[in-house]
C-alpha positions as CSV (number, residue, x, y, z in Angstrom):
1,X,124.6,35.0,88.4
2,X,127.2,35.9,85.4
3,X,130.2,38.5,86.7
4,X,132.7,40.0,84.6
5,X,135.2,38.0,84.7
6,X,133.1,34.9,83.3
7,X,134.1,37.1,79.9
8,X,136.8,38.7,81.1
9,X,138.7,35.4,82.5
10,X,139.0,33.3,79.2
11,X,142.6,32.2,78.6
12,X,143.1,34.6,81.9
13,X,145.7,31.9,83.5
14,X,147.7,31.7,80.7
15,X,148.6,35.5,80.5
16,X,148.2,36.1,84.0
17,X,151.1,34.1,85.5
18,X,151.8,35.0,89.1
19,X,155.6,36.7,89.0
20,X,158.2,35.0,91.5
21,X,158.8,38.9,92.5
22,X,156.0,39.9,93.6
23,X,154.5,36.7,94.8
24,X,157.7,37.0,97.7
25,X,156.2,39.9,98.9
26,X,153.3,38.7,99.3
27,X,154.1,36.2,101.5
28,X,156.5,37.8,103.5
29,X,153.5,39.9,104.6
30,X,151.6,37.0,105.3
31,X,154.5,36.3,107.7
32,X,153.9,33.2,110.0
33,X,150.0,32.8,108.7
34,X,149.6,29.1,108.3
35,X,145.6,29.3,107.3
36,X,145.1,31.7,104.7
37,X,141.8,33.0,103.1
38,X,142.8,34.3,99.6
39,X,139.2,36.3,98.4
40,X,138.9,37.4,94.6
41,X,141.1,34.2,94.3
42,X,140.7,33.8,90.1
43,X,142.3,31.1,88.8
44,X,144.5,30.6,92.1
45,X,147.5,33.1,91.1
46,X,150.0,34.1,94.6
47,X,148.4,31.4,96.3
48,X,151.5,30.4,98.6
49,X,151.9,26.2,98.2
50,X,153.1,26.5,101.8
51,X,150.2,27.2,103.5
52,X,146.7,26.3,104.1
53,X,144.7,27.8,101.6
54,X,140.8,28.5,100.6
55,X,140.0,30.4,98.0
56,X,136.8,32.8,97.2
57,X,136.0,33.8,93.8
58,X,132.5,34.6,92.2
59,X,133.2,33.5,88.7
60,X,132.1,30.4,87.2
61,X,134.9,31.2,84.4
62,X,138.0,31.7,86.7
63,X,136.7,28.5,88.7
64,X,137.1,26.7,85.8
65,X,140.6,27.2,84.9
66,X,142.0,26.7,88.6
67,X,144.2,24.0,88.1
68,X,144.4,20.6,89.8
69,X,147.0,21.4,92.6
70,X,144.6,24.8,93.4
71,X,143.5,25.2,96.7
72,X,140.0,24.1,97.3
73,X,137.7,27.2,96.2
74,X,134.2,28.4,97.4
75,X,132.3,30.2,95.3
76,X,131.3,33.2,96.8
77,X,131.5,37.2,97.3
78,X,134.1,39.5,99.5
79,X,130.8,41.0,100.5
80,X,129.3,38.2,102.3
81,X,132.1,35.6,103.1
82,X,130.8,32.2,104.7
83,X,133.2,32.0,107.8
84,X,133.2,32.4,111.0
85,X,135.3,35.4,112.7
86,X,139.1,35.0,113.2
87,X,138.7,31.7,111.1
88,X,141.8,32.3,108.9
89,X,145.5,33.4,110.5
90,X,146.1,35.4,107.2
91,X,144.1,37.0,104.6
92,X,144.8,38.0,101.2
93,X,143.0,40.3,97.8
94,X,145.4,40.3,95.0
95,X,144.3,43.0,92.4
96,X,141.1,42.4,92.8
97,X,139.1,44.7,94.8
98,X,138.3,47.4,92.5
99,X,136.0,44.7,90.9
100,X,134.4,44.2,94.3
101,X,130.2,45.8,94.3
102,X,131.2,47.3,97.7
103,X,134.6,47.8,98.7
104,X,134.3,49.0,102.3
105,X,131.9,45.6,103.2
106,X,134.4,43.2,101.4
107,X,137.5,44.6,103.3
108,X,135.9,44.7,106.6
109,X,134.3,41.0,106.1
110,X,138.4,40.3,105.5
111,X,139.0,41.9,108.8
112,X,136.4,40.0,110.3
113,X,137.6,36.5,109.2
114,X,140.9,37.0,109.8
115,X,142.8,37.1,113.4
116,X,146.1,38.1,112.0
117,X,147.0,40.5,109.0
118,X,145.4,40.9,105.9
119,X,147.0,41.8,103.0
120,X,146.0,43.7,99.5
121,X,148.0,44.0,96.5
122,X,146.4,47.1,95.1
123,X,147.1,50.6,93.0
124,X,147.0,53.9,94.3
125,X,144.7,55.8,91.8
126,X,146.8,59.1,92.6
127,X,149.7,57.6,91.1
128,X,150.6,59.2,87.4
129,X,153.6,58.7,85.0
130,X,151.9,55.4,83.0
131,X,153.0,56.5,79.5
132,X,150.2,54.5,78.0
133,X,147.7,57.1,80.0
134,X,149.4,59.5,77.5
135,X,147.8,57.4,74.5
136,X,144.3,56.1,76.6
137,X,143.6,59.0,79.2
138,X,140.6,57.0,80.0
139,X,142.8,54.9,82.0
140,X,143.4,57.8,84.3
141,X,139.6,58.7,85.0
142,X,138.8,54.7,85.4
143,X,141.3,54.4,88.1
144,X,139.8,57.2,90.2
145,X,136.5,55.9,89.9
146,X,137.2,52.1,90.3
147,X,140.0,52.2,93.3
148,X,139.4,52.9,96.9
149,X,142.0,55.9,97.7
150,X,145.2,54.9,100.4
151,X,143.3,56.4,103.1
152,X,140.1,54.4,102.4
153,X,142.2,51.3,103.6
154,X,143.1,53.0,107.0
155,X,139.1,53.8,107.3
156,X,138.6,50.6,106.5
157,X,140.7,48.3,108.2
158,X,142.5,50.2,110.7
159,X,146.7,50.4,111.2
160,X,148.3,49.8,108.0
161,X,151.3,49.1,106.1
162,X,151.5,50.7,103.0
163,X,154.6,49.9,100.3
164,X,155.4,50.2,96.8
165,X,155.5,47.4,94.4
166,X,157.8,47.9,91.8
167,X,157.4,46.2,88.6
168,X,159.8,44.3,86.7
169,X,160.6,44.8,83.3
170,X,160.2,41.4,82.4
171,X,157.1,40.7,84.6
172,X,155.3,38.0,84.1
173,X,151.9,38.6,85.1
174,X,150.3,40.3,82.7
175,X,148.3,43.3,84.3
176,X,148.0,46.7,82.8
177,X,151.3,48.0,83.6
178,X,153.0,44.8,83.2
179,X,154.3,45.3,80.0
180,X,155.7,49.0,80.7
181,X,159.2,48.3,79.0
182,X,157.4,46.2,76.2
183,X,155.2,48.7,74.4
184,X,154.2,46.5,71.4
185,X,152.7,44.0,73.3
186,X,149.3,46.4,74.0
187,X,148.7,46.3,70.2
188,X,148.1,42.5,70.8
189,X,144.4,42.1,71.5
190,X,144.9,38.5,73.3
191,X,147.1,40.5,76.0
192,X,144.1,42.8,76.2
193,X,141.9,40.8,76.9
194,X,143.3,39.8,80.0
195,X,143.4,43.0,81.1
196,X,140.4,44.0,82.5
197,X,140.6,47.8,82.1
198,X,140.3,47.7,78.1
199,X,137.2,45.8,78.7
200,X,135.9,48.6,80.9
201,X,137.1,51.5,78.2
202,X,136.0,49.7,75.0
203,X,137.2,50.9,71.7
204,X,140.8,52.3,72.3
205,X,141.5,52.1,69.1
206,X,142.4,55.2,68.4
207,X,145.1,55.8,70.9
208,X,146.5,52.4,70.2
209,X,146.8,53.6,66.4
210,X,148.9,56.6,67.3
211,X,151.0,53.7,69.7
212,X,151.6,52.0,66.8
213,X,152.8,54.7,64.5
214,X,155.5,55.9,67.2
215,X,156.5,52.6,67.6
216,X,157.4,52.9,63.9
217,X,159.1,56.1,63.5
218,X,160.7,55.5,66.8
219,X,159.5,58.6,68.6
220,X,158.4,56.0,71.8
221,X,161.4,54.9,72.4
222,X,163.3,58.6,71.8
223,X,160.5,59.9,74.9
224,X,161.2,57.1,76.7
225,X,164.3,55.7,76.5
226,X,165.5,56.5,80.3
227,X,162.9,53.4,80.5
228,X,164.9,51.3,78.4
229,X,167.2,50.7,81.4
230,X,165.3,50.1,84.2
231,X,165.0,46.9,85.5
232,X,161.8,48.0,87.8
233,X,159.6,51.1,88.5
234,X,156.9,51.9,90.5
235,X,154.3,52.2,88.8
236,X,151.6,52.8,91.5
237,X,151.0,49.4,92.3
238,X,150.7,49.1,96.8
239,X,151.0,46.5,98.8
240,X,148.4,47.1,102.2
241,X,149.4,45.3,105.0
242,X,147.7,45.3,108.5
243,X,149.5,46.3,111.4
C-alpha cells in the first residue's frame, strides 16, 4: 500500500536535516532510555546514535533514503505496532502524527510498547502569529483539522509534560516554520515539496505571488522587522513528554 509520503518523501533527507537544537531536546526527554522505539521514523532524522534504536515507518519512499548507519527499520503503522508491551525503555514521534489514520490508536499502541516515557515533537494547532498564515490562511484551517489538540495527549496517554520548542533562525530542518526569518525561501518549490502541508493545500500560488511582491517593495521586512532580530521564537511547535 502507497502513503503519502512515498510522494511526499523524494529528496525529503536532503531538506529535512535533523537540527543539533532540537534534536538535544529530544533526548534529554528520553533521559536514561537505552532501547528506543522511534515510530513515523522517515528517513531516520533525531534518531539518537547513542542508543538502541528501531525504527517504524509505512513508506516505501522514506525507507529508501535511510542511510547506511540508520537504525534497522520495520515497516509498519503507529496503529498496529509488532511488539510486545513494555518492549522499548523510550519511545519517540517526531512530527509525525498528524499523518497518522488514527491518532488516539497510534499514541496509545506507543504507551503500550514502551515502559518508560514517550515522547512527541508536535504543534499545538491553537497557536497563531505564523506570518505565512497571513499569505496561505489555509494553513490555519489544516492545522485544526490535522493535529490532535494539547489535551488530546493527556486523554491519550495520561501525565504529561508539555514544553515549547522554539525555532532557530537558522534551523536546519526544513519544516513549515523552519524558514520563519528566511521568507524567500517558500517561493522555492523544492523546499516545498518537503513540506507536507503545501501538498495538502495545493495551488498556493496566489498567496505566494503577493509574498513575492512584498519581498520586492520591502513591505515584509517593514511588518516584520522585530523578526529580523530574533535568534528563536516559538512558533507553536510542543514537545510531549510522559510523566
Amino acid at each position: 500500500m502507497r502513503t503519502p509520503y512515498d510522494t511526499i518523501g523524494v529528496n525529503y533527507a536532503d531538506l529535512r536535516k535533523p537540527d543539533a537544537r532540537i534534536e538535544r531536546a529530544i533526548g534529554k526527554a528520553l533521559g536514561t532510555a537505552k532501547t528506543v522505539l522511534n515510530v513515523g521514523a522517515g528517513t531516520g532524522s533525531y534518531e539518537p546514535a547513542d542508543r538502541q534504536v528501531t525504527a517504524v515507518e509505512p513508506s516505501v519512499e522514506m525507507i529508501r533514503q535511510r542511510g547506511p548507519s540508520a537504525a534497522p527499520v520495520v515497516r509498519g503503522y503507529a496503529e498496529n505496532l509488532p511488539f510486545d508491551d513494555d518492549s522499548f525503555d523510550g519511545s519517540m514521534a517526531i512530527l509525525t502524527v498528524h499523518h497518522w489514520t488514527d491518532q488516539r490508536k497510534g499514541l496509545r499502541e506507543m504507551r503500550r510498547v514502551t515502559r518508560g516515557p514517550v515522547v512527541v515533537l508536535t504543534f499545538d494547532p491553537s497557536h497563531r502569529g505564523f506570518w505565512l498564515a497571513d499569505y496561505i490562511p489555509q494553513l490555519v484551517t489544516l492545522d485544526e483539522a490535522q493535529m490532535p489538540r494539547m489535551t488530546d495527549y493527556r486523554d491519550w496517554l495520561g501525565p504529561v509534560e508539555i514544553a515549547a520548542v522554539p525555532i532557530p533562525h537558522d534551523c536546519t530542518d526544513g519544516f513549515l516554520c523552519a524558514y520563519w526569518r528566511r521568507p524567500a525561501a517558500y517561493l522555492d518549490p523544492r523546499i516545498r515539496a518537503a513540506i507536507s502541508s503545501f501538498w495538502a493545500i495545493g495551488d498556493v500560488s496566489e498567496g505566494l505571488g503577493r509574498l513575492a511582491r512584498d519581498l520586492d517593495t520591502g513591505a515584509w521586512a517593514r511588518r516584520h522587522a522585530d523578526l529580523l532580530d530574533l535568534d528563536e521564537r516559538d512558533f507553536g511547535y510542543r514537545l510531549v513528554t510522559t510523566r
